[in-house]
Each structure stands twice: as structure tokens, then as C-alpha cells.
NUKEMI-984096 format. One line per field, with one value per atom (N, C-alpha, C): chain; x, y, z; atom name. Coordinates in steps of 0.2 Angstrom, whole numbers. Last residue first. Layout:
// residues N
chaine <- (A, ...)
east <- (X, ...)
north <- (Y, ...)
up <- (Z, ...)
atome <- (CA, ...)
***
This chain:
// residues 208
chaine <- (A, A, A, A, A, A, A, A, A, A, A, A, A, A, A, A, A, A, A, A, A, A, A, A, A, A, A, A, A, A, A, A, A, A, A, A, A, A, A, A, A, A, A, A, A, A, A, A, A, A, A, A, A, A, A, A, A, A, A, A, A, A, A, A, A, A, A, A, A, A, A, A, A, A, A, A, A, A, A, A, A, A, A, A, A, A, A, A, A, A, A, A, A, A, A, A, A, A, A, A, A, A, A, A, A, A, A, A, A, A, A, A, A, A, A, A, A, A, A, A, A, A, A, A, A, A, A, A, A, A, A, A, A, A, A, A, A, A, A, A, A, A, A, A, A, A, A, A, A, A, A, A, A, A, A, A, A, A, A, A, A, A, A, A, A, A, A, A, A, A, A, A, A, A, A, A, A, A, A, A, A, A, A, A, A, A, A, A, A, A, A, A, A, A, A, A, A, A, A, A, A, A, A, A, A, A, A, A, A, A, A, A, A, A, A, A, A, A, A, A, A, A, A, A, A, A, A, A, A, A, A, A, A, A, A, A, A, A, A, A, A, A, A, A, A, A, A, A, A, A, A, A, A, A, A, A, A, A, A, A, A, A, A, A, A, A, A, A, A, A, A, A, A, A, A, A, A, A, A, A, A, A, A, A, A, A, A, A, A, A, A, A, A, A, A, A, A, A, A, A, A, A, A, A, A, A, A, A, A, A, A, A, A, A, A, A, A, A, A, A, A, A, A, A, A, A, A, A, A, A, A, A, A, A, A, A, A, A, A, A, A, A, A, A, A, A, A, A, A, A, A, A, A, A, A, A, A, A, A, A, A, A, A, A, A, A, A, A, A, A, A, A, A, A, A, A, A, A, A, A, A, A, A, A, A, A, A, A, A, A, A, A, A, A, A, A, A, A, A, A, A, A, A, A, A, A, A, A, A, A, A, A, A, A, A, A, A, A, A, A, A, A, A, A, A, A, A, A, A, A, A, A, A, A, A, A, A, A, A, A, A, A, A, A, A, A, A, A, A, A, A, A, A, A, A, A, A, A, A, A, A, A, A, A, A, A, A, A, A, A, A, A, A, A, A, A, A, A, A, A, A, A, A, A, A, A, A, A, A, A, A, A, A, A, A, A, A, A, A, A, A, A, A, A, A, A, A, A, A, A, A, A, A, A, A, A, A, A, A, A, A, A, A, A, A, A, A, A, A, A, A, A, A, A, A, A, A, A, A, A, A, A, A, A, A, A, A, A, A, A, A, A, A, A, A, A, A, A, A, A, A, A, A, A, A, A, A, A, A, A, A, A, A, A, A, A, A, A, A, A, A, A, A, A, A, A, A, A, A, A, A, A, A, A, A, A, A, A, A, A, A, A, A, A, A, A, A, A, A, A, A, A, A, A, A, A, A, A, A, A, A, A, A, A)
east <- (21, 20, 22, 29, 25, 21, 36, 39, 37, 28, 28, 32, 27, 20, 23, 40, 37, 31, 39, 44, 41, 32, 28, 33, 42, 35, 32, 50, 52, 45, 42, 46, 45, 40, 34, 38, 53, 49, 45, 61, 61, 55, 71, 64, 59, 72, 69, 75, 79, 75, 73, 81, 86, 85, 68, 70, 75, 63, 62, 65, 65, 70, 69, 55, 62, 65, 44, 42, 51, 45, 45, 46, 42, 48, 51, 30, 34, 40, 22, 25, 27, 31, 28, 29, 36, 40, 31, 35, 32, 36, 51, 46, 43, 61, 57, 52, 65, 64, 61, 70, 72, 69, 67, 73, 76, 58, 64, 71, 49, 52, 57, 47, 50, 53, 42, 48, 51, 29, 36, 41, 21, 26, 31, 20, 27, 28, 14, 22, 26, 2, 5, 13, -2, -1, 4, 0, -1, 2, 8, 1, -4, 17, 18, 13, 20, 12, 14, 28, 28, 22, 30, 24, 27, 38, 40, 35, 32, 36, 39, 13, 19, 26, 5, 12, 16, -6, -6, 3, -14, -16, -14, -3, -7, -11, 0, 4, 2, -12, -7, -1, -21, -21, -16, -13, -16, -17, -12, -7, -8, -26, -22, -16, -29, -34, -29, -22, -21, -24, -26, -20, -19, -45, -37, -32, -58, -53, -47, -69, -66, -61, -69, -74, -73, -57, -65, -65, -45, -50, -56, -37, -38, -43, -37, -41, -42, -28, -34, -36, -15, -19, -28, -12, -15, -18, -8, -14, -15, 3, -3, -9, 11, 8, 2, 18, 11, 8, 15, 16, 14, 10, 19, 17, -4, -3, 5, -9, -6, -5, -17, -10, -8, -30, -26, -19, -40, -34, -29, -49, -49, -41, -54, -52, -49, -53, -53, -51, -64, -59, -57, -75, -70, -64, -84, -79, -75, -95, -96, -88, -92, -97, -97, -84, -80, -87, -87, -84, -79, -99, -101, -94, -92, -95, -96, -85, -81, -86, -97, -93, -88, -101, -104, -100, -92, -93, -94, -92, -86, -86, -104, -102, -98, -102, -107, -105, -90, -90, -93, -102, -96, -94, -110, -114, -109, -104, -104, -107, -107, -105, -109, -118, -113, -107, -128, -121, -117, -135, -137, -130, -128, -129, -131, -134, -127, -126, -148, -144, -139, -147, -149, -150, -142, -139, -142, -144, -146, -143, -135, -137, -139, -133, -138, -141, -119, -124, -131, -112, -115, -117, -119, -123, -123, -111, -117, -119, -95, -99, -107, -96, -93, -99, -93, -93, -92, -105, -100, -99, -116, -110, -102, -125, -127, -120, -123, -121, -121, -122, -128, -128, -112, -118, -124, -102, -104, -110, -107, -107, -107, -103, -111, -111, -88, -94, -101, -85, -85, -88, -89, -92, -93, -77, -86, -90, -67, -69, -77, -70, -67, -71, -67, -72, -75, -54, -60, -65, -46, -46, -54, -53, -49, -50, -53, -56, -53, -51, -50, -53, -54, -52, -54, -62, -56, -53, -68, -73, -68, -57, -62, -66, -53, -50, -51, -64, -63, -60, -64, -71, -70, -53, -54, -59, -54, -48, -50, -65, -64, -63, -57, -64, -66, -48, -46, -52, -53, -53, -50, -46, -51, -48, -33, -39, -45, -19, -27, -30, -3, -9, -16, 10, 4, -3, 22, 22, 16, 18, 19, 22, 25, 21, 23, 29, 25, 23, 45, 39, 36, 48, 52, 44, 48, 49, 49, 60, 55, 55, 73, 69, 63, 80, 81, 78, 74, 70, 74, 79, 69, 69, 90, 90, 81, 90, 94, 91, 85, 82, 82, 98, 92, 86, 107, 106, 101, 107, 102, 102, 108, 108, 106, 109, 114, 116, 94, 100, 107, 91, 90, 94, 98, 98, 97, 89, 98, 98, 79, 79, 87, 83, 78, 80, 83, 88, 88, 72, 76, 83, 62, 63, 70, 70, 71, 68, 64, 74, 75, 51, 54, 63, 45, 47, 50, 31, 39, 41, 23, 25, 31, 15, 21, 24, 7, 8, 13, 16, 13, 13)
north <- (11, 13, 12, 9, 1, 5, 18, 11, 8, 29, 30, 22, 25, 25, 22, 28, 20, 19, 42, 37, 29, 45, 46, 42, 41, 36, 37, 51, 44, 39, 62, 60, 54, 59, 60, 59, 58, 53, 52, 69, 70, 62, 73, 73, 73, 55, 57, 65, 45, 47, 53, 33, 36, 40, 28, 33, 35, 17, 25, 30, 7, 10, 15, 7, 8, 11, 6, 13, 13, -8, 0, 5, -16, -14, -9, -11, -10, -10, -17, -8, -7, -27, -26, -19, -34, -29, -27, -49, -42, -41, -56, -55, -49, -52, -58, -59, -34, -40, -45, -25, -32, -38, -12, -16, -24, -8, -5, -7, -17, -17, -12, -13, -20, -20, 0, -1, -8, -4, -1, 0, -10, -13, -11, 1, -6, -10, 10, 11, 8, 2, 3, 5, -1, -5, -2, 10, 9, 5, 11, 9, 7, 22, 14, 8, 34, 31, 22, 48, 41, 36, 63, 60, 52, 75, 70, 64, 87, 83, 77, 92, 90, 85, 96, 99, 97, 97, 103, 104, 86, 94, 98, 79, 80, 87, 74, 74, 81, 75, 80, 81, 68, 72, 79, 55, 57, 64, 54, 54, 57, 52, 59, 59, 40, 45, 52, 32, 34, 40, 36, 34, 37, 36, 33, 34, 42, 45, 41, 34, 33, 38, 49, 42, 40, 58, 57, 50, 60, 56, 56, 58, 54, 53, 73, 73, 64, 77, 81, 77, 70, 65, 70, 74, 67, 67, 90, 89, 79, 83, 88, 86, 80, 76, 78, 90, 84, 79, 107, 101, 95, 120, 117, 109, 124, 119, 115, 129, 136, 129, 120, 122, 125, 121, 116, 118, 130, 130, 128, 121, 126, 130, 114, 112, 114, 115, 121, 117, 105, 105, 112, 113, 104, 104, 119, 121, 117, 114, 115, 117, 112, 116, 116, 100, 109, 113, 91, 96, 102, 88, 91, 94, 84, 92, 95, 73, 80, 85, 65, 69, 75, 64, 69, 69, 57, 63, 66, 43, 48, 55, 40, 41, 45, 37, 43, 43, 26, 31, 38, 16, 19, 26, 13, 18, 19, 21, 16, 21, 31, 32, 27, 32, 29, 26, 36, 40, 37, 31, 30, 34, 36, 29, 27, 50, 47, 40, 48, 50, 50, 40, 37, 41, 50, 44, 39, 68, 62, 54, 83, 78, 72, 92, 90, 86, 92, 89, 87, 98, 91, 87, 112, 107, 99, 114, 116, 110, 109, 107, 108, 109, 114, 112, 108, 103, 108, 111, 116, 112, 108, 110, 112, 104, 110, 113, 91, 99, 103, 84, 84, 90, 86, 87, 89, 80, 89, 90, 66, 71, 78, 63, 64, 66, 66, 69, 70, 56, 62, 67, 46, 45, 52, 46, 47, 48, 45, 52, 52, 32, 36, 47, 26, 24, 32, 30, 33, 31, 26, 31, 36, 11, 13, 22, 13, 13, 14, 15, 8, 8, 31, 24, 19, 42, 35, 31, 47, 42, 39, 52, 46, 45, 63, 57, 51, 71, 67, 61, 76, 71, 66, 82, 76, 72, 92, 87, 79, 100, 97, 91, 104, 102, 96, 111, 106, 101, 116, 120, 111, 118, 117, 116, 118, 126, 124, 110, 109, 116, 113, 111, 114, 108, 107, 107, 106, 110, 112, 95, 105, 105, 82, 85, 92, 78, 86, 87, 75, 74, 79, 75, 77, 76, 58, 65, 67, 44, 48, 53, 41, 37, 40, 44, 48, 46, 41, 47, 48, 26, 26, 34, 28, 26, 28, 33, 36, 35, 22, 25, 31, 14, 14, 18, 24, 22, 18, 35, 28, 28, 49, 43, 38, 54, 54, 49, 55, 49, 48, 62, 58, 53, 73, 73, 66, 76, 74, 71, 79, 71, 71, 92, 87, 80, 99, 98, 91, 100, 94, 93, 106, 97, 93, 118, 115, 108, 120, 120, 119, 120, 114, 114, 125, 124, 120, 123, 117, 121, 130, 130, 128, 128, 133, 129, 132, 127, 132, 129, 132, 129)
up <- (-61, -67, -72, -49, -53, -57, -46, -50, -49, -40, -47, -50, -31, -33, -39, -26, -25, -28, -27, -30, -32, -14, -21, -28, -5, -6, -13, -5, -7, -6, -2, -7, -10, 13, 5, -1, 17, 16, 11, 19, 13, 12, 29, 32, 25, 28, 34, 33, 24, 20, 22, 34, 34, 27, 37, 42, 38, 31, 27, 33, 37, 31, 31, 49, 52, 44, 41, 45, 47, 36, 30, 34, 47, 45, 39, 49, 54, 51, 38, 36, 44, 29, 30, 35, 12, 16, 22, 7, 7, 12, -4, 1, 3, -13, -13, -8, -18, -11, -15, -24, -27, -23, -24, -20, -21, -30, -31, -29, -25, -33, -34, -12, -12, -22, -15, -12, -12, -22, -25, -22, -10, -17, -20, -2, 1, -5, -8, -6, -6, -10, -16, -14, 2, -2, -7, 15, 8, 3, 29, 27, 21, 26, 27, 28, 22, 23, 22, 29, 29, 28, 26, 26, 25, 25, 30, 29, 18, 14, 18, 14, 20, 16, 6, 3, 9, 7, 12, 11, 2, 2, 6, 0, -7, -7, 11, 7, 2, 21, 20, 17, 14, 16, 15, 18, 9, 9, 29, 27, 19, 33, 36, 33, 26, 24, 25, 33, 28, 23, 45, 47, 38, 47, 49, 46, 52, 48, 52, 59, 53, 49, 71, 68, 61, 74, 72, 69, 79, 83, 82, 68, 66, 74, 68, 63, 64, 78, 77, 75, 75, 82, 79, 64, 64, 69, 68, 63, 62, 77, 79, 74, 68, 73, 76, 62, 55, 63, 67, 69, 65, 61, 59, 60, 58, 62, 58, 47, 52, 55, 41, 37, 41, 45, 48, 44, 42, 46, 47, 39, 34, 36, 52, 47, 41, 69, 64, 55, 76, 73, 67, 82, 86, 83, 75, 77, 82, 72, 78, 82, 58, 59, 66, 58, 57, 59, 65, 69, 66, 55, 61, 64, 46, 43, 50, 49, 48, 49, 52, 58, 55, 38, 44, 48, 34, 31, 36, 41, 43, 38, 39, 44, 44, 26, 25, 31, 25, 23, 24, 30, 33, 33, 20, 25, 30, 4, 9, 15, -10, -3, 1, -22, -22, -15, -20, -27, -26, -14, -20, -23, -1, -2, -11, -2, -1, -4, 1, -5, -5, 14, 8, 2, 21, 23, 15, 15, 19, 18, 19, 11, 17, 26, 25, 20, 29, 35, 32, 15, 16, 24, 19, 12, 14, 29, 31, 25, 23, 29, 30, 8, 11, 17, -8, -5, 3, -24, -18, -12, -29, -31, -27, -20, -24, -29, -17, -12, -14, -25, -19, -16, -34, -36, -31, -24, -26, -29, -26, -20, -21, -40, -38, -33, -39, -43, -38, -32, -27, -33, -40, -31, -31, -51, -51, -45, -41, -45, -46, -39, -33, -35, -49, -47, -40, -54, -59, -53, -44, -43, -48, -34, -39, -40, -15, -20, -27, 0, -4, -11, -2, 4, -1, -7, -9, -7, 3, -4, -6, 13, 13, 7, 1, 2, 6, 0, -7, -4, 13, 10, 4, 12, 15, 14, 3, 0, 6, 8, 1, 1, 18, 22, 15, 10, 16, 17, -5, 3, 8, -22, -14, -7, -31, -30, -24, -25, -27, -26, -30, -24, -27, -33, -37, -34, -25, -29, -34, -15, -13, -19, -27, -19, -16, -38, -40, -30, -44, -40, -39, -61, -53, -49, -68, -69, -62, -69, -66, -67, -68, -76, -75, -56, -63, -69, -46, -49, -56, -49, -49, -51, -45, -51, -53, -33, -39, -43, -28, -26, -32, -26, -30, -32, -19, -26, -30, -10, -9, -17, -4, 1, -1, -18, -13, -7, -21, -23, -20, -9, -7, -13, -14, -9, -6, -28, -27, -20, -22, -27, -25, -16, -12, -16, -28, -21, -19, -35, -38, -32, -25, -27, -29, -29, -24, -23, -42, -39, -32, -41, -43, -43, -23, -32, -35, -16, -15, -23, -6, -12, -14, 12, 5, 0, 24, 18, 14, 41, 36, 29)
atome <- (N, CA, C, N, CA, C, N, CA, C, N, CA, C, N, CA, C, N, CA, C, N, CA, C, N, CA, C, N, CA, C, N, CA, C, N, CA, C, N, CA, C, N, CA, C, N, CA, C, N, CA, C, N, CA, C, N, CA, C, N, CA, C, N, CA, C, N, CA, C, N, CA, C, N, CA, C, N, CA, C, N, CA, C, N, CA, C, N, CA, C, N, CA, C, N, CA, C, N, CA, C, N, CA, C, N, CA, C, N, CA, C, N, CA, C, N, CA, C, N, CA, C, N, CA, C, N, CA, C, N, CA, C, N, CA, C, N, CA, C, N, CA, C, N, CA, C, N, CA, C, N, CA, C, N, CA, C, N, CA, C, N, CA, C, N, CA, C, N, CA, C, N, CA, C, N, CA, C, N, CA, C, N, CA, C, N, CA, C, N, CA, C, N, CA, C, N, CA, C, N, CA, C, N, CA, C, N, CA, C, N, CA, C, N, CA, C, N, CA, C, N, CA, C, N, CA, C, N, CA, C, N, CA, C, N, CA, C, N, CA, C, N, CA, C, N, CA, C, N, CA, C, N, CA, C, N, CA, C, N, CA, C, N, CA, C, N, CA, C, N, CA, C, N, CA, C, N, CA, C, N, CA, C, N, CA, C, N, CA, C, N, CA, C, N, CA, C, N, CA, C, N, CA, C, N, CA, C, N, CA, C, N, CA, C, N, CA, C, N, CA, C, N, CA, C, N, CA, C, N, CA, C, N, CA, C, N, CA, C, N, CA, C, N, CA, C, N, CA, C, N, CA, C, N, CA, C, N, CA, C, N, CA, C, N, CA, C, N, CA, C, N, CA, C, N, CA, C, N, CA, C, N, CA, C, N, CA, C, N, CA, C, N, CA, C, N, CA, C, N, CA, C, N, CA, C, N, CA, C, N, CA, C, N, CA, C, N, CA, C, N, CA, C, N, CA, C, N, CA, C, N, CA, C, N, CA, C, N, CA, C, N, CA, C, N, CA, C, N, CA, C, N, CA, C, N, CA, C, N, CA, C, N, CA, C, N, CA, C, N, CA, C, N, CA, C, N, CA, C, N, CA, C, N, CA, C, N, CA, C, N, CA, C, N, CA, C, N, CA, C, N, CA, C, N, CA, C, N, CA, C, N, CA, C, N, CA, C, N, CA, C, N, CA, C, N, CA, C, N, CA, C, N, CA, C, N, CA, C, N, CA, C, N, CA, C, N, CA, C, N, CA, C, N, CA, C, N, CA, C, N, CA, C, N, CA, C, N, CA, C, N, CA, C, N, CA, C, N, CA, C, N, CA, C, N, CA, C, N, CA, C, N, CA, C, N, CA, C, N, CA, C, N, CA, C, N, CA, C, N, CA, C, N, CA, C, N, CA, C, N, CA, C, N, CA, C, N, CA, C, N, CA, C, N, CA, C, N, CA, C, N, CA, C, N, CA, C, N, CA, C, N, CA, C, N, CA, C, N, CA, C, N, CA, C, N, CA, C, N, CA, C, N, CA, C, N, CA, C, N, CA, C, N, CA, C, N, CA, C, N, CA, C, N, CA, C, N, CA, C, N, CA, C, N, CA, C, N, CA, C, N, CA, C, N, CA, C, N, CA, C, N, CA, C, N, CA, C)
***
């Protein structure tokens, strides 16, 4: 279920992992407290992932303005039935790859044909369950479901070792001389484990 991380119990959670990992220490004490599940978004699920395929690979202002012009399309309101019906070349012109307009429509379609309960997916404890659901549509990958569930659903185990940005800050927090590649990110971050989300929002944060 979703629930609301406070912040006496983050700052648990930060001890908890300075405890296991001095540098680590180091990175959340020059850092403010991490906001994952304490800061959740006024939109719907169906929302947060549309937003987060338009962000696939994209700076974040570029990203915003995209998912502007999308709601615009959908009369303001981003919500299955509207974006079925926004067409492949109004998409296209706001800005949305013909990739990306791919993997809109399949969300709208398997929430609107109920394939995927998508507005529900919080009642699903499992973070395994809700990946294998969401990553068997067409272009939702790995990263897309982990942005997801960090950001909109407050999951705190989230390992996105897939993200550029994690594996730098982890190599800068570490000192590495060499890329850390994300098989060998997926073994460190075990001992972090069940607090990962954490420690990756961290890694964001020390190349700030």
C-alpha cells in the first residue's frame, strides 16, 4: 500500500543506512532529508506514467514542456479515454517521439480495457508484481517502472541501477576511477537493502 514516509521516520532510515556506510554518512549529512513517500504527487498513476515515458531520455525542463503540451491535448486532464484519442501526428507536433506515442497508447489502451488496473496499482504490496504488470507493455522499461514507483507510489527498496545519474553518484561518492556498471551496482546496493530508493536519491543528489 502507498503510505506516507514522515520525515522521523526518514531521518531513521538516513541513520540507519549512515550506520552501514560512511560515506554514504557523509553524502546525507551535507544533504537535505530525502523527500521519497513523503511528497506525493496530487495525480492519478495513469498521470505519473505518461509523464514518465515523455521523460525517457530527456532533460527535465524539455520533459515538462512535452507533458505540457500533452495535457493541453487532453483537454487538460491526462486520463486514458482523452489520451486514446489524441492522434499520432498531434502528439508528434507537441513534441512526443513516435516511440513514445506508442507506449502512451498502449497504457490508455490497457487501462481502458482493464488489462491493467492502473489507478490501483498501490493495493499491489509486491514491487515485483507491479514491474513484471507494467514492464509487459510495449516500451515501458525497467526505468520508466522504477521512476514510477520511487516517485509515485513512495516504494522505498527501489534499485534503479539503470540510471546514469545513480551510477555516477555512486562512483563519486566512492571515489571510483572507473564506471561502475549496473550488474556490479545491483551486488553493492544489496547491503542498503530495504532502504535502496534511499540510497540512489542520495547519488542524485552528489552530483548537485
Amino acid at each position: 500500500m502507498t503510505e506516507i514516509i514522515t520525515a522521523a521516520r526518514m531521518k531513521r532510515i538516513t541513520g540507519e543506512i549512515s550506520a552501514r556506510d560512511r560515506r554514504m554518512a557523509k553524502i546525507i549529512e551535507s544533504h537535505p532529508l530525502c523527500t521519497v513517500g513523503r511528497n506525493p504527487k496530487p495525480i492519478t498513476h495513469f498521470e505519473a506514467l505518461v509523464e514518465s515515458v515523455i521523460s525517457q531520455q530527456l532533460a527535465v525542463k524539455a520533459a515538462d514542456t512535452i507533458f505540457a503540451r500533452v495535457k493541453k491535448l487532453s483537454g487538460g486532464r491526462i486520463i486514458p479515454a482523452r489520451v486514446a484519442g489524441i492522434s499520432e501526428a498531434e502528439m508528434r507536433e507537441a513534441g512526443v517521439s513516435g516511440a513514445k506515442f506508442k507506449s502512451i497508447q498502449g497504457l490508455a489502451d490497457a487501462a481502458l480495457t482493464k488489462r491493467i488496473d492502473i489507478n490501483k496499482l498501490h493495493e499491489i504490496e509486491d514491487d515485483n508484481k507491479i514491474f513484471d504488470q507494467l514492464t509487459s507493455l510495449w516500451g515501458i522499461g525497467p526505468w520508466t517502472v522504477d521512476m514510477f514507483m520511487m516517485f509515485q507510489l513512495g516504494r522505498l527498496d527501489i534499485w534503479p541501477t539503470g540510471d546514469l545519474g545513480v551510477r555516477r553518484g555512486w562512483e563519486k561518492i566512492y571515489s571510483l576511477s572507473e564506471d561502475i556498471t549496473p550488474k556490479e551496482l545491483e551486488k553493492k546496493g544489496m547491503k542498503f537493502a530495504p532502504y535502496r530508493s534511499v540510497v540512489a536519491w542520495y547519488c542524485w543528489r552528489a552530483l548537485s
